[in-house]
C-alpha positions in Angstrom: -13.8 -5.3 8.4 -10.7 -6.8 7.7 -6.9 -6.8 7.7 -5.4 -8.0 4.2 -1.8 -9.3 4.3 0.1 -12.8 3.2 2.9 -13.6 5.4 5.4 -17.0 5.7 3.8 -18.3 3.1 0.1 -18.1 4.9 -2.7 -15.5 4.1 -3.6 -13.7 7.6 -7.0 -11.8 8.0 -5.1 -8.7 6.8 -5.1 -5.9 4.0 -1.7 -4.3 1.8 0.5 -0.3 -3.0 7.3 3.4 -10.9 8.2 6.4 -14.0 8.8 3.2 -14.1 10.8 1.5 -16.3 8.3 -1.0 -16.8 5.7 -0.5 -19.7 2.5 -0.8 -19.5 1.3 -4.3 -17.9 -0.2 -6.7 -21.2 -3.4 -8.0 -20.4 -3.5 -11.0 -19.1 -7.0 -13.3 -18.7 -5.8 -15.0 -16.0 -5.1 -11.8 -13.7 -8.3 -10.5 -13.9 -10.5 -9.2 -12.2 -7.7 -6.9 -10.9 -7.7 -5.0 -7.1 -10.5 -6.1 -6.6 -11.9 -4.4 -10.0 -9.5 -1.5 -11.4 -7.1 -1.8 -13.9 -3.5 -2.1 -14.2 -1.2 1.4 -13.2 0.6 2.9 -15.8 3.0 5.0 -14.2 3.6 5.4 -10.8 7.2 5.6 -9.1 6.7 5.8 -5.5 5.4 2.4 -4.9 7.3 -0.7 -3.4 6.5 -4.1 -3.0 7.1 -5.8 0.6 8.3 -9.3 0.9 8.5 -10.8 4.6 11.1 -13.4 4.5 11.2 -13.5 0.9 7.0 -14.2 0.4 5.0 -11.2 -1.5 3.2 -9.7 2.0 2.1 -6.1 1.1 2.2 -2.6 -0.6 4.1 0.9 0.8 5.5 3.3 -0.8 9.1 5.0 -0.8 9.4 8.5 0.9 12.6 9.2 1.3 15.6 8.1 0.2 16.3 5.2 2.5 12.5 5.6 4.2 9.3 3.6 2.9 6.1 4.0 4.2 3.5 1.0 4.9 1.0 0.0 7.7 1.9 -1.2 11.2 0.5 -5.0 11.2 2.5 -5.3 8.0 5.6 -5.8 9.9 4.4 -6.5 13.1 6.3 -9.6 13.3 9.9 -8.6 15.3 12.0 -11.7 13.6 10.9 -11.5 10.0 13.6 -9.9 7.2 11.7 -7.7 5.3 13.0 -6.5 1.7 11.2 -4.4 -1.4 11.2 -4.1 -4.9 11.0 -0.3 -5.0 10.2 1.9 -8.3 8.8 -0.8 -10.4 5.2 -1.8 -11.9 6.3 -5.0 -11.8 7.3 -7.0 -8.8 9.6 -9.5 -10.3 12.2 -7.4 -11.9 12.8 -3.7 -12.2 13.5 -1.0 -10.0 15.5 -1.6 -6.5 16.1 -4.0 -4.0 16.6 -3.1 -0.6 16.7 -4.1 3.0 14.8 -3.0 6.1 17.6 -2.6 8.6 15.1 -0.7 11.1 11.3 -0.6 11.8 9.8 1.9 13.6 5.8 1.6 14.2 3.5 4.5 15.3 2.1 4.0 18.9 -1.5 4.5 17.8 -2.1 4.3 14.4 -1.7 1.4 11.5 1.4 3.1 10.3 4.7 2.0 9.9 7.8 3.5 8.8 11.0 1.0 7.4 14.5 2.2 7.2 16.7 0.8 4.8 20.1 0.3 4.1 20.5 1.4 0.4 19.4 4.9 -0.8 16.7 5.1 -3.5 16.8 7.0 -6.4 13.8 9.6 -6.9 11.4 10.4 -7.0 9.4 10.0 -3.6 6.1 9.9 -2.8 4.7 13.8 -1.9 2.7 13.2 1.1 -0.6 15.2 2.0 -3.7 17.3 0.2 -7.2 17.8 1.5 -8.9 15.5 1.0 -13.4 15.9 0.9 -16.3 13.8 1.1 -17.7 12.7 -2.4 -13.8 13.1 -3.5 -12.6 10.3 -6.0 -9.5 9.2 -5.0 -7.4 6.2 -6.2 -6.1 3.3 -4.5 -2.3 1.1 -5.3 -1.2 -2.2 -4.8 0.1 -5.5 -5.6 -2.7 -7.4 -3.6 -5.2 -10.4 -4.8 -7.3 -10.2 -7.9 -9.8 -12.7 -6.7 -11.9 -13.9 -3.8 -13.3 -16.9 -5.0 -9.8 -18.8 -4.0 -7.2 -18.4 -0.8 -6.0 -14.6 -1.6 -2.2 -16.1 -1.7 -3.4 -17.5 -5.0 -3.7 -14.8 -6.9 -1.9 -12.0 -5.9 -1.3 -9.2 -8.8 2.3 -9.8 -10.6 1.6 -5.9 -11.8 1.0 -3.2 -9.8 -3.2 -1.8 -9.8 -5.1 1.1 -9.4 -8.4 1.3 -8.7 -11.4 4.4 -8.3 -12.8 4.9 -5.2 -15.0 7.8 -3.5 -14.7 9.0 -0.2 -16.9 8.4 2.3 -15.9 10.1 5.8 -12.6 11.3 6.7 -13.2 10.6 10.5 -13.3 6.8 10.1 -10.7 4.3 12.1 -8.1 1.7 10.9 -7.0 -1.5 11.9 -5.7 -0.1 15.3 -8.3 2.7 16.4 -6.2 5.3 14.5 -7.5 8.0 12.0 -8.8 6.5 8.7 -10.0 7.8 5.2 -13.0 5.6 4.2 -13.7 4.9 1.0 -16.4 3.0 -1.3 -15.8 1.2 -4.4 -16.7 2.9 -7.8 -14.2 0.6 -10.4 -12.4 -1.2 -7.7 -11.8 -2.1 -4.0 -8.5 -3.1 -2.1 -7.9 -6.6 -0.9 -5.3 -9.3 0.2 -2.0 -7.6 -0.6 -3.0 -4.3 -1.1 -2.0 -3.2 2.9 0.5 -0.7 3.3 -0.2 1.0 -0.1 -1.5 4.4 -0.9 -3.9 6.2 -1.4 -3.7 9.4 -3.7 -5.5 12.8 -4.3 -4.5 15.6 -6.2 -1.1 13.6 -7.0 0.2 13.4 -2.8 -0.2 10.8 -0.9 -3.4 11.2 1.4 -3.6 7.4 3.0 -2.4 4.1 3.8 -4.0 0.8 3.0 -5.4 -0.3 6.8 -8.6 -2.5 6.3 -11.3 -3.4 3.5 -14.3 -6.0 3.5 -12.8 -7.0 0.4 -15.7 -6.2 -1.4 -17.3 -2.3 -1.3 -15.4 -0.5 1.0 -11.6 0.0 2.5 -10.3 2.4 5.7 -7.0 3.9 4.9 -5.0 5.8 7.6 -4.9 9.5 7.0 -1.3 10.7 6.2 -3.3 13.6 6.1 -3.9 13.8 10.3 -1.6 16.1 11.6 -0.3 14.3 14.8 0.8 11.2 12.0 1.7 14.3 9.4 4.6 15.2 12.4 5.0 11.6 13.3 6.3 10.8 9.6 8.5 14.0 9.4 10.2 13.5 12.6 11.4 9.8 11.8 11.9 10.3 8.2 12.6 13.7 7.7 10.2 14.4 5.7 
């Protein structure tokens, strides 16, 4: 299982997710297959698009007004700048963008939480709903449509969704931590797609920790109450 996340212009073994003022994506043959699978989102304003040093790196979303949520080894590196296009279905224009001032990383699990120094507009993304086994729940995120080329290659100018059912809810992520699991049914999380949600029921439920790129992804479970805390003590929320 592996992490899926392009930083400094090189893809690492690593994984990465507006209304938006964007319409709908147009289709476009050469982005396709999307998410691995899925189809392009067509309305979804929580999500934010990380950029290490300028380079498209990951997926998160934005929970409070100058807080966004994405996973730990997305900004693992201490000297990197990291910025986001927030509240947009397309990474290149729309929305806001902002500037981490602040990172602060749980001591356990793949979660990270990014202050910035401009507030966001509303709406945030409502964290949290049980979630069950044989649940479908969908996945965001800006990550690579392809894996028959380096993942840096073809990373998704639009925002995707894809299906998924879940699997366990006791699985682990990229550090050991508390994970949803999930298995493909139109689409599967790859390159890219780390740090973006997962959603049930409209809330937040995960965060994009690991995938095999190919049938199945682990997603840290915002759900878990010692990370439920974790979140509300830093951010407030």
């Amino acid at each position: 299982m592996r992490v899926l996340t392009a930083i400094a212009g090189a893809l690492l073994a690593a994984l990465s997710l507006a209304p938006v003022t964007a319409s709908a994506a147009p289709e476009d043959p050469e982005m396709s297959p999307m998410i691995i699978g899925g189809s392009y989102a067509q309305n979804f304003p929580y999500a934010a698009r990380l950029f290490a040093n300028g380079r498209e790196n990951c997926s998160a979303t934005k929970i409070a007004p100058q807080w966004i949520l994405t996973a730990e080894h997305c900004v693992a590196s201490n000297t990197a700048r990291y910025t986001f296009r927030a509240g947009s279905l397309d990474q290149t224009s729309g929305g806001q963008l902002v500037t981490g001032d602040r990172v602060v990383k749980h001591p356990s699990a793949d979660l990270a939480l990014v202050h910035v120094t401009t507030s966001m507009t509303s709406p945030f993304s409502p964290l949290g709903s049980p979630v069950s086994v044989g649940e479908t729940v969908k996945l965001y995120g800006w990550g690579a449509t392809c894996t028959n080329q380096p993942e840096i290659n073809c990373q998704s100018r639009y925002l995707k969704v894809a299906d998924t059912r879940v699997t366990t809810t006791n699985g682990r992520d990229y550090r050991g931590g508390v994970a949803i699991s999930v298995r493909r049914i139109d689409g599967i999380a790859a390159g890219g797609d780390s740090g973006g949600p997962m959603f049930a029921d409209g809330r937040q439920v995960g965060v994009a920790s690991t995938s095999d790129r190919s049938s199945v992804s682990n997603y840290t479970s915002v759900n878990h109450a010692p990370y439920r805390d974790w979140i509300r003590r830093t951010a407030g929320v």
